[in-house]
Residue frames relative to the residue before (quaternion, step in Angstrom):
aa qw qx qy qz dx dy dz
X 1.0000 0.0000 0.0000 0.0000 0.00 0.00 0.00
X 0.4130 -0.7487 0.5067 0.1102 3.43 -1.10 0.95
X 0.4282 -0.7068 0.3800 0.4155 3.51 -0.82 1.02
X 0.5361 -0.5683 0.3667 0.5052 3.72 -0.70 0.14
X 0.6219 -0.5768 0.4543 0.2723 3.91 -1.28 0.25
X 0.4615 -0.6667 0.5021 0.3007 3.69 -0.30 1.23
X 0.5509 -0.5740 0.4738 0.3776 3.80 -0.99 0.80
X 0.7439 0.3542 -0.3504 0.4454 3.75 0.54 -0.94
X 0.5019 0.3895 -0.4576 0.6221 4.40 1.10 0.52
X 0.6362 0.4618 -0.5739 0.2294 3.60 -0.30 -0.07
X 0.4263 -0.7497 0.4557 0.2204 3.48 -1.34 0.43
X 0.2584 -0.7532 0.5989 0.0853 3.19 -0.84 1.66
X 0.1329 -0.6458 0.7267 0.1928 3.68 -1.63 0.62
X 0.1600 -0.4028 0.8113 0.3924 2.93 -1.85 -0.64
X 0.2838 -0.5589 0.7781 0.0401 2.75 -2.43 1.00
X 0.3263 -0.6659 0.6436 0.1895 3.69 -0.54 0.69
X 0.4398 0.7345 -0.4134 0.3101 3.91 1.01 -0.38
X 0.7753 0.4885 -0.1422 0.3741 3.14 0.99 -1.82
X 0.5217 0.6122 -0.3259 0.4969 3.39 1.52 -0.80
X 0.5569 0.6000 -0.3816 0.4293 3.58 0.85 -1.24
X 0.7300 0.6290 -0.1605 0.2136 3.54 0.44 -1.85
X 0.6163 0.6419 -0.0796 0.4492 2.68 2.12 -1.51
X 0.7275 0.3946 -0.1132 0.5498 2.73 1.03 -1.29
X 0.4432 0.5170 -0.4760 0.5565 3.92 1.06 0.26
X 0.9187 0.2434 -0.1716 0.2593 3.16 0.30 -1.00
X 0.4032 0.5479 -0.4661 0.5657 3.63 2.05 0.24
X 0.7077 0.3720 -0.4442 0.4042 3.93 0.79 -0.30
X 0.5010 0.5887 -0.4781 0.4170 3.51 1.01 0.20
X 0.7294 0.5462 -0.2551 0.3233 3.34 0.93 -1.29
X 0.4291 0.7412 -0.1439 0.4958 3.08 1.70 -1.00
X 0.6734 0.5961 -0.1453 0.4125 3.23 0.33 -1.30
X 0.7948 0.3487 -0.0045 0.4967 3.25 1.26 -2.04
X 0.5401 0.4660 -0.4235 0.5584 3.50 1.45 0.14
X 0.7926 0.3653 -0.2973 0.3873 3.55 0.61 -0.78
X 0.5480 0.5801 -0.3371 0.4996 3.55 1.33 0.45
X 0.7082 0.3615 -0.2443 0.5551 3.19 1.26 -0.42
X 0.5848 0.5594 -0.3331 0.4839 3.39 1.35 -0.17
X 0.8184 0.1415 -0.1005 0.5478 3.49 0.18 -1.01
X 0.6953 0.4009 -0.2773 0.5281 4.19 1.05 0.33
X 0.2185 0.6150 -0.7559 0.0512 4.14 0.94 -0.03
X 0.7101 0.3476 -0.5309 0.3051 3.80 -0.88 -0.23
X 0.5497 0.6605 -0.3753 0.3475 3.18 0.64 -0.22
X 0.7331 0.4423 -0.0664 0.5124 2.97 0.74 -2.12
X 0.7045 0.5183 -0.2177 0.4332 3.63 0.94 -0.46
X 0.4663 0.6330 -0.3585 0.5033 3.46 1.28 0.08
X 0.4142 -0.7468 0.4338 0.2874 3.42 -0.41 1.07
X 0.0100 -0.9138 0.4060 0.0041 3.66 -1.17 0.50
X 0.7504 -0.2650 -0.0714 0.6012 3.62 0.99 -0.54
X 0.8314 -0.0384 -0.3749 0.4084 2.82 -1.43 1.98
X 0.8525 -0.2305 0.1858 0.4308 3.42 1.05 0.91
X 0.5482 0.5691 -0.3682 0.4900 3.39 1.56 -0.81
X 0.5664 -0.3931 0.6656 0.2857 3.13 -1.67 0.12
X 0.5773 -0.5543 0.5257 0.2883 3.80 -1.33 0.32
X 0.7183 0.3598 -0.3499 0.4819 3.75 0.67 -0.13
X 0.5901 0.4572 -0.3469 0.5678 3.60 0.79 -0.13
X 0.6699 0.3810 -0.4261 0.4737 3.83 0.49 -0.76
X 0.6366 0.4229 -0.3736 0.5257 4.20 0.91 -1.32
X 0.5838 0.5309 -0.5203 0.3266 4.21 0.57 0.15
X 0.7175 0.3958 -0.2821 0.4989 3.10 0.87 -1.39
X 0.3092 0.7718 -0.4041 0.3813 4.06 1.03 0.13
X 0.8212 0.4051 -0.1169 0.3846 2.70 1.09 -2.15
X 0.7411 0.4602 -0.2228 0.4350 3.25 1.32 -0.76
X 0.6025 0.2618 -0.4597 0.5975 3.77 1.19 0.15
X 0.4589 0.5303 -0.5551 0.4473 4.02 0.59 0.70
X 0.8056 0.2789 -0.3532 0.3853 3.71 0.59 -0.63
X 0.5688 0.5879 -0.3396 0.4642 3.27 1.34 -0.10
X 0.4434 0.6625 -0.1641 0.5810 3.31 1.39 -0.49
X 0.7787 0.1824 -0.0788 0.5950 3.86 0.72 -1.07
X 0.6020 0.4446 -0.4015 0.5279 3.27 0.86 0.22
X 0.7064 0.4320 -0.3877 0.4050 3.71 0.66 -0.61
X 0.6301 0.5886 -0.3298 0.3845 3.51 1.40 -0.72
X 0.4965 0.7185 -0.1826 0.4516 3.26 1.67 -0.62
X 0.7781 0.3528 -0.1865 0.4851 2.95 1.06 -1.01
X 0.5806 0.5562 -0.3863 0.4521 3.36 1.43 -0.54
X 0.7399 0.4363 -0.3113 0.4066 3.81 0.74 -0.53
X 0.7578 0.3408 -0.3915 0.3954 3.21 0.71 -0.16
X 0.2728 0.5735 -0.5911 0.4972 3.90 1.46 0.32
X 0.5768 0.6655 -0.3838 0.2778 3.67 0.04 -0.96
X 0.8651 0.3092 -0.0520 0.3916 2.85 0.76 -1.57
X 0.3376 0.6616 -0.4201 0.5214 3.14 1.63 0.20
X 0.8155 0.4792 -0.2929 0.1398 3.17 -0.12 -1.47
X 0.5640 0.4340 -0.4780 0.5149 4.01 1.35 0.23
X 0.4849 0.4821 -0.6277 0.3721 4.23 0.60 -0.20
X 0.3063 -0.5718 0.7423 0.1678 2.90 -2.38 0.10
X 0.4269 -0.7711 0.4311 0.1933 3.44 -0.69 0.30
């Protein structure tokens, strides 16, 4: 068994992935501020299971970032798994 790696030896990357993700999901958010800004009748019209359209595109947002965050995590395990330590 190896000793663990000191925090200041460990190897940091950048993933350009996450930025993508970010930006998927600030244009989602986006999307839902300016719909609710310049459309409230819109967004207020009732739609699935009773909600109104701004409460259903909320809860969107939050199983969207959870949603891009698990997928996030599944690809980059991936790529771990040929290193050796």
């Amino acid at each position: 068994m190896q000793p663990p790696i000191p925090p200041d030896h460990q190897e940091h990357s950048f993933n350009p992935l996450g930025i993508f993700f970010f930006l998927i999901y600030v244009g989602m958010y986006g999307l839902f501020i300016f719909l609710n800004s310049f459309m409230p009748s819109f967004m207020g019209a009732p739609s699935f299971l009773g909600l109104n359209r701004s409460v259903a595109f909320g809860f969107l947002l939050i199983f969207g970032a959870v949603f891009l965050a698990f997928l996030y995590n599944q690809i980059l395990s991936g790529q771990g798994k040929g290193r050796r330590a």
